[in-house]
N, CA and C of each residue as an Amber inpcrd file, in Angstrom:
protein
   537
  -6.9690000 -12.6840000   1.0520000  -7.7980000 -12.0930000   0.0380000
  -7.3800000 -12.6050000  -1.3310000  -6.3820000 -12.6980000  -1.5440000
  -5.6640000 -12.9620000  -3.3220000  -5.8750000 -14.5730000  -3.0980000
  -5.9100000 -15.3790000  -2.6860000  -6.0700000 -16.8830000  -2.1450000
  -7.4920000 -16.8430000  -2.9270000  -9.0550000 -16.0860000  -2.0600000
  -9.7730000 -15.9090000  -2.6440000  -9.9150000 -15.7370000  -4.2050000
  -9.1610000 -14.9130000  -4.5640000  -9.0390000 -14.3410000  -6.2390000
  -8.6340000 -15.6150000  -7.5200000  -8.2440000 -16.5890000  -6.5820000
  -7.3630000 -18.0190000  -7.2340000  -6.1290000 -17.8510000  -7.1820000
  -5.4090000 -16.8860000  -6.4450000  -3.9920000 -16.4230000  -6.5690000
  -3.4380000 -17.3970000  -5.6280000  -2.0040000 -18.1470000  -5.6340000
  -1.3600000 -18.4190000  -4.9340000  -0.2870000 -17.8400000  -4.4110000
  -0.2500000 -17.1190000  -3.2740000   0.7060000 -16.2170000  -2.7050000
   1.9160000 -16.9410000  -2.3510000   2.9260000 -16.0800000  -2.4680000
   4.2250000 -17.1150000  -2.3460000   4.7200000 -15.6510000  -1.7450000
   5.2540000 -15.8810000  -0.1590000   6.1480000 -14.1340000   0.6110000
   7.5010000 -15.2540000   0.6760000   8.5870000 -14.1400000  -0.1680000
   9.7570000 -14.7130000  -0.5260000  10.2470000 -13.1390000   0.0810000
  11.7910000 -13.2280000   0.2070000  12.4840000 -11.8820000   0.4270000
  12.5800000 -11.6200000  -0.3930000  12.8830000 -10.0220000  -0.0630000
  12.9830000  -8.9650000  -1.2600000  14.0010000  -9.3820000  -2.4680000
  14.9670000  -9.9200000  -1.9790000  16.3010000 -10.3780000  -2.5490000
  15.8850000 -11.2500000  -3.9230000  15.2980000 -12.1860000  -3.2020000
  14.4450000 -13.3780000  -3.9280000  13.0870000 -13.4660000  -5.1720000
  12.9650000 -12.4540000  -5.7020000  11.7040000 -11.6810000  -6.0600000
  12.2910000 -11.5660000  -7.9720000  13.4610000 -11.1380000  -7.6130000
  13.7860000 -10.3180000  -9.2700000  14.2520000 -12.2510000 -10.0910000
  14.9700000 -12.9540000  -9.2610000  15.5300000 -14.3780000  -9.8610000
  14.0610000 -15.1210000  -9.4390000  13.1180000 -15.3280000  -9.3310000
  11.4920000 -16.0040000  -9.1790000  10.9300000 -15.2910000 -10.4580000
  11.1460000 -14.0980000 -11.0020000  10.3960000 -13.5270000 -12.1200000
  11.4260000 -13.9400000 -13.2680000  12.1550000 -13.8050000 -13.1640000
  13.1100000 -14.0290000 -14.1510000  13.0570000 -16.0070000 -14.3290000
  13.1960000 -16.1870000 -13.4430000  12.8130000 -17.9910000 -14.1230000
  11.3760000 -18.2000000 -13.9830000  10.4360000 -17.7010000 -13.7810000
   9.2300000 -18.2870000 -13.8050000   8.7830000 -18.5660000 -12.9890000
   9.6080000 -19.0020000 -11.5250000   8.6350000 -19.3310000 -10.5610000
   7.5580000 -18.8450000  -9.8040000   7.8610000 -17.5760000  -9.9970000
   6.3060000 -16.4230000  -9.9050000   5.7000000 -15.6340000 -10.8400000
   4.6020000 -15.8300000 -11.4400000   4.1480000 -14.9620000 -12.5170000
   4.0810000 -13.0760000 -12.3770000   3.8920000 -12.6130000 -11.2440000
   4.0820000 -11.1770000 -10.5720000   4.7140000 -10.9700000  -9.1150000
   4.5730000  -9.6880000  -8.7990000   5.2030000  -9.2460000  -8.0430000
   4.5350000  -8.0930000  -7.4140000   4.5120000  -8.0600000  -6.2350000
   4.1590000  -7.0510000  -5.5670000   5.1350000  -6.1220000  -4.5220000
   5.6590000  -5.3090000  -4.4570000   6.9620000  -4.8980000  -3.5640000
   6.0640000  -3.5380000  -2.7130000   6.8530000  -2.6940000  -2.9360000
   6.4190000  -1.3390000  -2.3410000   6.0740000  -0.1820000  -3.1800000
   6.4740000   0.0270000  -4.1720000   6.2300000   1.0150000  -5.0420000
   7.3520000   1.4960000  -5.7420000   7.2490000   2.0430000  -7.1770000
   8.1250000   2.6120000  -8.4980000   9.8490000   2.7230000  -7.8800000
   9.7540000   3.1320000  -6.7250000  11.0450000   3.5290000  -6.0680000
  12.1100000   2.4700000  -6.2400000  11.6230000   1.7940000  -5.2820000
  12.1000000   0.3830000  -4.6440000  11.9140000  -1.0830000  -6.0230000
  10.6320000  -0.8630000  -7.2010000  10.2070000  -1.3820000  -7.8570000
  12.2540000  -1.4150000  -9.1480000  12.0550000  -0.2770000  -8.8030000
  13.4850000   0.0300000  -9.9230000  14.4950000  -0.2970000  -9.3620000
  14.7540000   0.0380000  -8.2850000  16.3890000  -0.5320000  -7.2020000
  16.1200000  -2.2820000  -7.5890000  15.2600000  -2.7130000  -7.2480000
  15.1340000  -4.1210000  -7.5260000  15.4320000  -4.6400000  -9.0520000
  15.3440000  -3.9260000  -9.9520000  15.0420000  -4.2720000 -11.4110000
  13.6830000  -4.6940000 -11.8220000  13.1400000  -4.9600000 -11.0860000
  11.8130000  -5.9600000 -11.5900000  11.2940000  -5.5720000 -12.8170000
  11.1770000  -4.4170000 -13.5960000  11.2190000  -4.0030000 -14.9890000
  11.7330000  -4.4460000 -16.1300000  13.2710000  -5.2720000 -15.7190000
  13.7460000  -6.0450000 -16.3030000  13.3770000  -7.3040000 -16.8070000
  12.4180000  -7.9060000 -15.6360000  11.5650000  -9.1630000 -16.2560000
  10.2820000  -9.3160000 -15.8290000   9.9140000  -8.1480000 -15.8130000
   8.0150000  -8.0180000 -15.7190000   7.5760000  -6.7690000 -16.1900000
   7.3010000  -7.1120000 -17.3520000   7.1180000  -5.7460000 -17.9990000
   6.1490000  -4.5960000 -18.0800000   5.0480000  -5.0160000 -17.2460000
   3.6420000  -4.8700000 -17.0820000   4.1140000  -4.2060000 -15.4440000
   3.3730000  -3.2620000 -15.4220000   2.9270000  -2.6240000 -14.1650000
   2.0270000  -1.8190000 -13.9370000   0.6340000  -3.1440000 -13.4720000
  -0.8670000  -2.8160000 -12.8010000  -0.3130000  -1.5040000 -11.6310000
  -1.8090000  -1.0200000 -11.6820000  -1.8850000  -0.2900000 -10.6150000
  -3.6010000  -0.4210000 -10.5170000  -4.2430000   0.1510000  -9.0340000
  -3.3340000   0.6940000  -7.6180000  -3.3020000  -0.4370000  -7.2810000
  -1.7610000  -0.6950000  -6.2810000  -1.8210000  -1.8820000  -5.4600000
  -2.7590000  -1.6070000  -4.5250000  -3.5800000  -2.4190000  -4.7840000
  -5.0200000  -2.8070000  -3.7750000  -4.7700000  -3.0720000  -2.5910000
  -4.0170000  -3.8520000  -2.0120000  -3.3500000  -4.4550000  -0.2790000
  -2.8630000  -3.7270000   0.0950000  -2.1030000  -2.3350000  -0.4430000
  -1.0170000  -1.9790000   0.5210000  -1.6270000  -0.2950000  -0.4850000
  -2.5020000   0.5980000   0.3040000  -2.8700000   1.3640000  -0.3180000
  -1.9310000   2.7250000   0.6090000  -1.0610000   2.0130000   1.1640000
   0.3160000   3.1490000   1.6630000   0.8100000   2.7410000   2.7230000
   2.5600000   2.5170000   2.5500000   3.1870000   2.2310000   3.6370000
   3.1280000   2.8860000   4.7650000   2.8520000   2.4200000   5.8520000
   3.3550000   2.7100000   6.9910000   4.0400000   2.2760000   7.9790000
   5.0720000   2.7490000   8.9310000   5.9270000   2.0280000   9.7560000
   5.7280000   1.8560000  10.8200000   5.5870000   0.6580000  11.5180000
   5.1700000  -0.0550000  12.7610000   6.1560000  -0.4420000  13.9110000
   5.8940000   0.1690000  15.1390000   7.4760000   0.1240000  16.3040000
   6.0760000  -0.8630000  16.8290000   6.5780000  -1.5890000  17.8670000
   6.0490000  -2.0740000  18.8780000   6.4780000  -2.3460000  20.1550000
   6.1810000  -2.4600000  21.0030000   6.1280000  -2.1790000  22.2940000
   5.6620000  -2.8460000  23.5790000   6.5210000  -3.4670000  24.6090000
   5.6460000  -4.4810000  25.7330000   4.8890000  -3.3040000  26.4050000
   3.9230000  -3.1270000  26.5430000   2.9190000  -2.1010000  27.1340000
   3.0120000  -1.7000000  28.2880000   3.1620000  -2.5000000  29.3640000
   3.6620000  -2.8530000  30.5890000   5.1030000  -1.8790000  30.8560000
   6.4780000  -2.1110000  30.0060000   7.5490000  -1.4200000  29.9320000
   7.1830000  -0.1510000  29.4100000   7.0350000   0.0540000  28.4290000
   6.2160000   1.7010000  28.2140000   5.4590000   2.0150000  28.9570000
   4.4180000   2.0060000  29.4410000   4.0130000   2.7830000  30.6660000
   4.5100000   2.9640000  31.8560000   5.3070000   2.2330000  32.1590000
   6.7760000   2.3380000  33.2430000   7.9860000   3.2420000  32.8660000
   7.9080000   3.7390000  31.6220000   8.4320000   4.9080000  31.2200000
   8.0690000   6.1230000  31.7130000   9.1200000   7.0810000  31.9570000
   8.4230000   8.5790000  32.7910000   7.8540000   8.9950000  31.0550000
   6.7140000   9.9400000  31.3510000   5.8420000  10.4750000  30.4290000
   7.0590000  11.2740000  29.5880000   7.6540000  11.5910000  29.8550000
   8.7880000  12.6120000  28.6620000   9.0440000  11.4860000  27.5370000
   9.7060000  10.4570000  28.2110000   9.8930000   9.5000000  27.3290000
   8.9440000   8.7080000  26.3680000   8.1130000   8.7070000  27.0300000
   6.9740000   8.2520000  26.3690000   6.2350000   9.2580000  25.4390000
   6.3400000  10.3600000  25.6950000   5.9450000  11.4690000  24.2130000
   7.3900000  11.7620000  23.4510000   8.5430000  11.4730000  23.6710000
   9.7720000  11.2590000  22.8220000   9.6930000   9.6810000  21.7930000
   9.4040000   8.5080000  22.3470000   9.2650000   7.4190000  21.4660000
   7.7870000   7.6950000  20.0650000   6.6700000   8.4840000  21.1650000
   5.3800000   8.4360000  20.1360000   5.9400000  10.1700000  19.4850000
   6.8430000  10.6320000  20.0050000   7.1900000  11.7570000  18.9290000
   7.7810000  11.2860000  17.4650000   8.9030000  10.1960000  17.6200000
  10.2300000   9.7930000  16.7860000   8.7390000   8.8300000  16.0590000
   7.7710000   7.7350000  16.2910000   7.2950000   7.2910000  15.6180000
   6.8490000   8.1950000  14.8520000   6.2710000   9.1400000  15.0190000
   5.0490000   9.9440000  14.1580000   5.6890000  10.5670000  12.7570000
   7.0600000  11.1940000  13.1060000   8.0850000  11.7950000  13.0530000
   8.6570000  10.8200000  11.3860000   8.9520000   9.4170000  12.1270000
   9.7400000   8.5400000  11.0500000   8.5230000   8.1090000  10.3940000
   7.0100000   8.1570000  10.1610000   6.2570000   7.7250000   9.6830000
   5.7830000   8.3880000   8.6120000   5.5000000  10.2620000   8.9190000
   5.7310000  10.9840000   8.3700000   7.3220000  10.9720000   6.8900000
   7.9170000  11.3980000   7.5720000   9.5490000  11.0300000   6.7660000
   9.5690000  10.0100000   5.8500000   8.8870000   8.9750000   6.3610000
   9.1180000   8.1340000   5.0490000   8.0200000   8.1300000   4.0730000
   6.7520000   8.5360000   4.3080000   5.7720000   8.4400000   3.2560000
   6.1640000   9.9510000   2.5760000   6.6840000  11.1670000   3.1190000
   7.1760000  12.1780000   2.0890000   8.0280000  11.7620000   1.4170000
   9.0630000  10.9120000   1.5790000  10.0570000  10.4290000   0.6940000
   9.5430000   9.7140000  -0.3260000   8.6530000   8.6450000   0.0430000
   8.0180000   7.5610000  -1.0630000   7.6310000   8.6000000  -2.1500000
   6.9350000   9.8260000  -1.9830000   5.7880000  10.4400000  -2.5730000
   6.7320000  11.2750000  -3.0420000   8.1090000  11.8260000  -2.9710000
   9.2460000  12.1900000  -3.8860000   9.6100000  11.4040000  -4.9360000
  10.0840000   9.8870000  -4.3390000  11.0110000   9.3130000  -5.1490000
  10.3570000   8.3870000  -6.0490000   9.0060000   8.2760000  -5.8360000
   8.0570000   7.1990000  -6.5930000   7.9910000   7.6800000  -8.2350000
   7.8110000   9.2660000  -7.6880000   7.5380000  10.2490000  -9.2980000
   8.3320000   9.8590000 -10.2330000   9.8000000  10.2860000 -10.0320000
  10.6790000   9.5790000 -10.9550000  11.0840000   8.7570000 -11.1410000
  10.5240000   7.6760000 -10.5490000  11.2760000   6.3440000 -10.7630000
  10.0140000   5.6760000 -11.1030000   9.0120000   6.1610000 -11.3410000
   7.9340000   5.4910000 -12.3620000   7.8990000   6.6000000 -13.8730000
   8.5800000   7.6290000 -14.0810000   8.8530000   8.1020000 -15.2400000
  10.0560000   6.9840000 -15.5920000  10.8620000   6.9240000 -15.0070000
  11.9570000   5.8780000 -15.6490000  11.8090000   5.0350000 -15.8190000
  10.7630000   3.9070000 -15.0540000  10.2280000   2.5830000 -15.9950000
   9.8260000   2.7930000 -16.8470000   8.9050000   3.9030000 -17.2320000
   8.2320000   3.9120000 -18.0260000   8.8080000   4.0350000 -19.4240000
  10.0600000   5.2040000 -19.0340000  10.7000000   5.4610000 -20.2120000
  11.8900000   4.2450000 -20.4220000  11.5810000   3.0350000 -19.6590000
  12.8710000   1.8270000 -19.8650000  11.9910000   0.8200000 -20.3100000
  10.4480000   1.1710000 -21.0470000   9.9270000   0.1810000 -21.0270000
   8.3480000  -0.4260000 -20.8280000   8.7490000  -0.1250000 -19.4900000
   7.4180000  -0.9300000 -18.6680000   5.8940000  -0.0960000 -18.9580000
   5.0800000  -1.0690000 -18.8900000   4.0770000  -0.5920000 -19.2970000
   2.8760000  -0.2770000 -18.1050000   2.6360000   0.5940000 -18.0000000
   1.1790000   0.8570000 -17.2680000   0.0040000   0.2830000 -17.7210000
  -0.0890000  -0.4330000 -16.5160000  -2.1980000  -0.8580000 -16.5810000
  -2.3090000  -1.2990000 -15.7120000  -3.7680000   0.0720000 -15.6390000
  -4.6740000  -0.3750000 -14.9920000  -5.6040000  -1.3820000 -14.3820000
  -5.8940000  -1.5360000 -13.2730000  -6.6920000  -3.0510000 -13.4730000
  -7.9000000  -2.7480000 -13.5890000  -8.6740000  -3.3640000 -14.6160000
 -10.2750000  -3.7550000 -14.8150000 -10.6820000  -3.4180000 -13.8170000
 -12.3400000  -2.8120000 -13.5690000 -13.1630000  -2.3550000 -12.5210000
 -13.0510000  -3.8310000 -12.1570000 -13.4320000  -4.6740000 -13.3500000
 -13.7570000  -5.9120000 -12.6390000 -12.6740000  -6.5070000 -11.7170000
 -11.9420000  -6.9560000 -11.6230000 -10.8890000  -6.8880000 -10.7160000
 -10.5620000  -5.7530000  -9.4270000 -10.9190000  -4.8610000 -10.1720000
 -10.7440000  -4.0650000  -8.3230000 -12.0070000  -4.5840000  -7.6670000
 -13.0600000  -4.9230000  -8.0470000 -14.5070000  -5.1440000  -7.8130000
 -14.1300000  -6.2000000  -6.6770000 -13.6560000  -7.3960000  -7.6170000
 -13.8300000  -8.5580000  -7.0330000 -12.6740000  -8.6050000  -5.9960000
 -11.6900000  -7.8200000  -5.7430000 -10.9220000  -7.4290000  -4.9030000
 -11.4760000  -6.7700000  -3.8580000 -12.4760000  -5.8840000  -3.7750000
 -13.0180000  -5.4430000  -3.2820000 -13.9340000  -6.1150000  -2.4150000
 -14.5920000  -7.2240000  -2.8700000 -15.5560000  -8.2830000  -2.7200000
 -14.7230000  -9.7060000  -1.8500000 -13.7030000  -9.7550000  -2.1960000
 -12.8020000 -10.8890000  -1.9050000 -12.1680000 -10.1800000  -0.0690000
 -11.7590000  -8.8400000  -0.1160000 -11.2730000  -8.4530000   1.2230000
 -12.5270000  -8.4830000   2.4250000 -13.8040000  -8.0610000   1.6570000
 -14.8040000  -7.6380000   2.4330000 -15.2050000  -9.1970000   3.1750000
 -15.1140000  -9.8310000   2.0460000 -15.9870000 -11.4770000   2.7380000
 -14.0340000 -11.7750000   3.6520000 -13.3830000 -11.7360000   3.2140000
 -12.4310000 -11.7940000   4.5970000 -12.3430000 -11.1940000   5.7370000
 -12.4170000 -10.3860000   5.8260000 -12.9670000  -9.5890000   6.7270000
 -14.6500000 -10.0280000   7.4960000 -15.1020000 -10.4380000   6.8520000
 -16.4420000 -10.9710000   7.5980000 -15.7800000 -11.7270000   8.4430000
 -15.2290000 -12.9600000   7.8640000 -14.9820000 -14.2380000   8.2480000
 -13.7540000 -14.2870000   9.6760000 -13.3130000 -13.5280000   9.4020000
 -11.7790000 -12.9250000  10.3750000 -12.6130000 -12.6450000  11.4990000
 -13.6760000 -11.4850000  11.4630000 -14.6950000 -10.4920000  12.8640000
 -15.4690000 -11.6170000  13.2540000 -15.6170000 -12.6430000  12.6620000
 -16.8650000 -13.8040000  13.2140000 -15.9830000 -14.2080000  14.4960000
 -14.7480000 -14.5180000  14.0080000 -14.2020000 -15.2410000  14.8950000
 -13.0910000 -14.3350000  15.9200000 -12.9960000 -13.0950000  15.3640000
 -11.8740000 -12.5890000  16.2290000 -12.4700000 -11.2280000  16.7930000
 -12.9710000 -11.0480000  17.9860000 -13.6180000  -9.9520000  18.6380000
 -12.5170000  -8.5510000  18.2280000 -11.4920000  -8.4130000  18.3900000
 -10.8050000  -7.8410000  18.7090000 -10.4120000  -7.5180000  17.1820000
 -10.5890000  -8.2030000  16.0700000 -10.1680000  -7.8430000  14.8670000
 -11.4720000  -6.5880000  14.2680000 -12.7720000  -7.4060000  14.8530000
 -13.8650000  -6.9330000  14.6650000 -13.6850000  -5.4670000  14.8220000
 -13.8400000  -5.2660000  16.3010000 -13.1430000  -3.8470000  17.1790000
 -12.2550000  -3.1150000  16.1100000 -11.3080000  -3.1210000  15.6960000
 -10.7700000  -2.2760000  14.8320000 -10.6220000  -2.0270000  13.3970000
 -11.4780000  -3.2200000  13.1560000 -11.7010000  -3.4960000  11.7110000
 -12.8020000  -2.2030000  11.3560000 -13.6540000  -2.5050000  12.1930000
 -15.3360000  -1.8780000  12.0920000 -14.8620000  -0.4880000  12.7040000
 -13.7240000   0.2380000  13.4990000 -13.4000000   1.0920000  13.3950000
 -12.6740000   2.1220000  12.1560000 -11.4180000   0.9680000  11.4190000
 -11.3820000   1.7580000  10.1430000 -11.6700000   2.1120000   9.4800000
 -12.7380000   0.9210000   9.3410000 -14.0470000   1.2360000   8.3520000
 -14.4940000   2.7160000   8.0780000 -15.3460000   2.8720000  10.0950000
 -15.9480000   4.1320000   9.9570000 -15.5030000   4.9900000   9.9410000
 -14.2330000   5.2790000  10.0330000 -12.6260000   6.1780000   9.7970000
 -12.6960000   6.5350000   8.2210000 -12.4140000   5.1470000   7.7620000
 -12.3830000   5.1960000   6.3050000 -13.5290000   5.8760000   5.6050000
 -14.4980000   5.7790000   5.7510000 -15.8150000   6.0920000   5.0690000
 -15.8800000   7.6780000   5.4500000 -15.8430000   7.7140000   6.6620000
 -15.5450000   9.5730000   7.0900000 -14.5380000  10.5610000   6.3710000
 -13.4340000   9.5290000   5.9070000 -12.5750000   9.7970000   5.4320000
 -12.4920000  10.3920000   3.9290000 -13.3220000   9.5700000   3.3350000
 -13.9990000   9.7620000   2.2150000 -14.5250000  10.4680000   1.5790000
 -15.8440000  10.5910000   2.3560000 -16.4500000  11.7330000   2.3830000
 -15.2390000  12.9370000   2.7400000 -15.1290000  13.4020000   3.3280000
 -14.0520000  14.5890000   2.9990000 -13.2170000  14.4580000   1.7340000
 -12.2050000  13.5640000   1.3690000 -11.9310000  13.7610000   0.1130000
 -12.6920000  13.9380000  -0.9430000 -13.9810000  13.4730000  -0.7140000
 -14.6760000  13.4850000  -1.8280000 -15.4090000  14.9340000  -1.7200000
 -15.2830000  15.7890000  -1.1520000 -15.6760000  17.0700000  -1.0490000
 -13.8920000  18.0510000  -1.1350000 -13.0130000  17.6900000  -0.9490000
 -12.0630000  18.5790000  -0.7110000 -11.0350000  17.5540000  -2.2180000
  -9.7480000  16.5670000  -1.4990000  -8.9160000  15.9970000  -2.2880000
  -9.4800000  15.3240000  -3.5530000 -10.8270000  14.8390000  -3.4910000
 -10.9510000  14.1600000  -5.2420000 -10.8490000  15.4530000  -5.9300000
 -11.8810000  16.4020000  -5.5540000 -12.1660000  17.4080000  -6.6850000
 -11.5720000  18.2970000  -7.1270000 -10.1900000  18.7610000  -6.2600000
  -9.3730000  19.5440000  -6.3330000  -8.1060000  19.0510000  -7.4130000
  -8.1160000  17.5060000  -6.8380000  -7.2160000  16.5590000  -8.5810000
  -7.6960000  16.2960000  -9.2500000  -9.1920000  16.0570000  -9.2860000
  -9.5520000  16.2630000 -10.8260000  -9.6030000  17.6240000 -11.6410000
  -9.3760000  18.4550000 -10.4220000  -9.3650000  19.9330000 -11.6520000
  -7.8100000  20.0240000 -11.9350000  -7.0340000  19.5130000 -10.9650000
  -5.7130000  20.0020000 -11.3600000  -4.9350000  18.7690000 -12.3590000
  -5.8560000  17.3560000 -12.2780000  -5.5700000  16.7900000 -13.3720000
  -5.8830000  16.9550000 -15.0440000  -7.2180000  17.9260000 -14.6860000
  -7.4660000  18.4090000 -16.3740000  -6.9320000  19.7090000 -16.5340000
  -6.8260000  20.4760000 -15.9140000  -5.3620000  21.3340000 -15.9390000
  -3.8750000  21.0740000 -16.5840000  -3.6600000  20.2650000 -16.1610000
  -2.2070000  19.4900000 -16.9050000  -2.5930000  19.3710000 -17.9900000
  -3.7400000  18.5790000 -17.9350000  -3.9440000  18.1130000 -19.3960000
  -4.1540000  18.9810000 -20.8090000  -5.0420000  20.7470000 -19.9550000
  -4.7830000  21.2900000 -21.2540000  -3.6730000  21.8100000 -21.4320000
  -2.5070000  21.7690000 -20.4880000  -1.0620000  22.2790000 -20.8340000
  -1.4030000  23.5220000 -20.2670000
């Protein structure tokens, strides 16, 4: 998708990320979020921090499995492994959604600046995943299959927030706001 955008993607390790910004060899950075954004320093030599990351609209953690050997598992075991996944998947997105808070008050207050990206840019981000996604389902049945499932996940999904979670933060965001 960012290929599309004119971006040239460069996946370096985490390690490798803060000395690429700091000499130039990458103009940004994308990691995981405020948390992890600060353990790294990256504030130190990118002073700017867009939001929402568009690609990665929330971590989640992925076990995998020869299918064959798991179902050759007695069933206890097999609702103990899909227990501990659900379990550590859970666990870590409550943590993110703790530790993100303050550690994007502390860039902020070390500095770094918030912005937003242009509609136009989420647009064409928007526009850039979708025609990938065409192009991916032409050729991959099976991408199709679950692609065109999230979708209708996603869109269902939506709709409920947009009747329950948007409207409930926008009242409790102008709430804050009058103090």
């Amino acid at each position: 998708m960012l290929l599309k955008l004119g971006v040239v993607p460069q996946q370096i390790a985490g390690g490798d990320i803060y000395p690429a910004l700091e000499k130039g060899t990458i103009d940004a950075a994308e990691w995981v979020g405020p948390y992890d954004d600060e353990k790294l320093g990256f504030n130190k030599v990118a002073p700017y921090y867009y939001y929402p990351g568009w690609w990665e609209g929330g971590p989640t953690v992925h076990a995998f499995f020869n299918l064959d050997k798991f179902n050759a598992l007695p069933k206890t075991y097999q609702a103990i492994l899909r227990n501990a996944c659900d379990v550590t998947n859970q666990w870590m997105q409550a943590r993110y959604d703790v530790q993100n808070v303050p550690a994007l008050k502390r860039l902020v207050q070390g500095g770094a600046q918030l912005r937003p990206y242009p509609p136009e840019v989420m647009e064409a981000c928007w526009k850039a995943t979708n025609e990938l996604w065409g192009e991916i389902s032409a050729k991959n049945a099976n991408f199709k299959k679950a692609i065109d499932a999230m979708i209708a996940h996603r869109n269902d999904q939506y709709l409920w927030w947009q009747v329950a979670e948007y409207t409930y933060d926008n009242f409790m965001i102008r709430q804050r706001a009058k103090g």
